[in-house]
N, C-alpha and C positions, 0 to 999 in steps of 0.2 A: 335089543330092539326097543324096549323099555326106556334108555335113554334117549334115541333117535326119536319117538313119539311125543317123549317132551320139547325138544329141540324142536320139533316140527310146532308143537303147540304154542310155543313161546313165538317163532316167528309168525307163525298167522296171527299171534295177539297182536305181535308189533305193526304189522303191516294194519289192522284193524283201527288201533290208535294213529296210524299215519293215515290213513282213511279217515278217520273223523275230522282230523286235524285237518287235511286240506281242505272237506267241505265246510268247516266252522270257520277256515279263512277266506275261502271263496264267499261262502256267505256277507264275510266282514266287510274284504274288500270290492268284492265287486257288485253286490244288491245292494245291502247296509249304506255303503257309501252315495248314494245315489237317495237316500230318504234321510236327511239332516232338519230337522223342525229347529226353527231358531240359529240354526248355525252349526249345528253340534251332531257328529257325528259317533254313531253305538259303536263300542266296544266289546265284543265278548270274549275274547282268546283269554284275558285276565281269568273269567268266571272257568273256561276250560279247563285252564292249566290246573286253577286252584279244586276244580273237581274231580282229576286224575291224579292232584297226591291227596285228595281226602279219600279217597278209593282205595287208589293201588301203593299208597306210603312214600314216605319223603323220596327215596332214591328215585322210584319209577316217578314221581311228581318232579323231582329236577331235571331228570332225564327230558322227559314230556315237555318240562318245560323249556329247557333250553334249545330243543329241535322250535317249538313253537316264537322262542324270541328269535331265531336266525331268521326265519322264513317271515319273521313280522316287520324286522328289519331292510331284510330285504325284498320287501313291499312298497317299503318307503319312497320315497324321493330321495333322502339326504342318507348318504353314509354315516351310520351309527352303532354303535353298540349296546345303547338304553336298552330296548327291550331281550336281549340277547343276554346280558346282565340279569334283570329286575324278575324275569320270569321263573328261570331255575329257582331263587331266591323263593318265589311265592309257592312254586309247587313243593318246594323243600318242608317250607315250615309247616303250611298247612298239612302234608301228608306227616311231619314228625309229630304235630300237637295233635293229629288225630290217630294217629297209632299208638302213642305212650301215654297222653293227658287228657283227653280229650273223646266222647263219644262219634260214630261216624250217622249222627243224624240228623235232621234238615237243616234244623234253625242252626245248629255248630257252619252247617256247608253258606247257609245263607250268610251270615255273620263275617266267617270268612270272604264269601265272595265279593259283599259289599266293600268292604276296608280293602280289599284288590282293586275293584274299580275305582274305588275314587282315591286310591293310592298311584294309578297306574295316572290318571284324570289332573292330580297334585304338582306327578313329577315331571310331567311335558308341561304344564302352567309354570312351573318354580323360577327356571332358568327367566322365562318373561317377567315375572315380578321383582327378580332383583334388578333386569337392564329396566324394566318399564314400569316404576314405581306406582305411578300418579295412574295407572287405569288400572289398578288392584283390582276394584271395586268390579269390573267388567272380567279380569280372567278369571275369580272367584265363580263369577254366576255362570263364566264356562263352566266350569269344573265341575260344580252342583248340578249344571243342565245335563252335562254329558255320564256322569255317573247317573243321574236320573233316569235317562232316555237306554242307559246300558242296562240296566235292571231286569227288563222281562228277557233279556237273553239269558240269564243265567237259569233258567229252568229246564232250556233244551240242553243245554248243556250239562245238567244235573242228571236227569233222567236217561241221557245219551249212557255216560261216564256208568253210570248207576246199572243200566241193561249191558252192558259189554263183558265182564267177567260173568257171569250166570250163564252167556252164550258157551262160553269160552272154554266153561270150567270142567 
């Protein structure tokens, strides 16, 4: 019985995380997308990812992460694999440097989240800077504007990540 109660708790967490997850990307793509100051549109799924392996540890951080690159991807317009890829990778590390090296408190999550954003901000700019040399100068100040303007997202997504296990536990 003892087993079955875990098994049950673990699937309400999961489904819980997949809860958050779709409202953090309804949020993204369907309200978010619709307020762009300058041209630039907020990211937060980066800050999510990176707040469910500074939480729940690298495995459940690449897990997390990788449900959240499919579903980001397949958002898109264009057939891709970038975020499908880049995200495991970020929930990975951040949940490994914060379970082995690293303490689980603010400024660690902040630090982290920021170098996500304007990692995730870098690697959709990059591919245009090498075909489009000569307007450097313009994908740069995307990349600063839109990690800029992704910033205050990472707080709900901190304190979301942050109340979910204590529910749970």
């Amino acid at each position: 019985m003892e087993v079955l109660l875990r098994y049950w708790n673990r699937i309400r967490r999961g489904a819980l995380f997949f809860l958050v997850l779709m409202l953090f990307l309804l949020m993204q793509d369907v309200v978010l997308s619709h307020v762009a100051p300058l041209g630039v549109k907020a990211m937060f799924l980066p800050a999510l990812v990176v707040a469910v392996g500074h939480f729940e540890g690298g495995w459940r951080g690449g897990l997390f992460g990788l449900l959240a690159g499919m579903f980001q991807d397949l958002s898109g317009t264009e057939i891709s694999l970038f975020f499908t890829l880049l995200y495991p990778l970020m929930g990975f590390v951040a949940g490994f440097l914060t379970e082995f090296l690293l303490n689980r408190h603010f400024y660690v999550y902040c630090i982290f989240a920021v170098s996500a954003l304007f990692l995730v901000a870098f690697l959709q700019m990059f591919p245009l800077l090498l075909s489009h040399g000569e307007n450097a100068l313009a994908l740069w100040k995307t990349c600063i504007l839109q990690t800029l303007w992704s910033l205050p997202y990472m707080l709900p997504a901190y304190y979301t990540i942050n109340a979910l296990p204590r529910r749970l536990g």
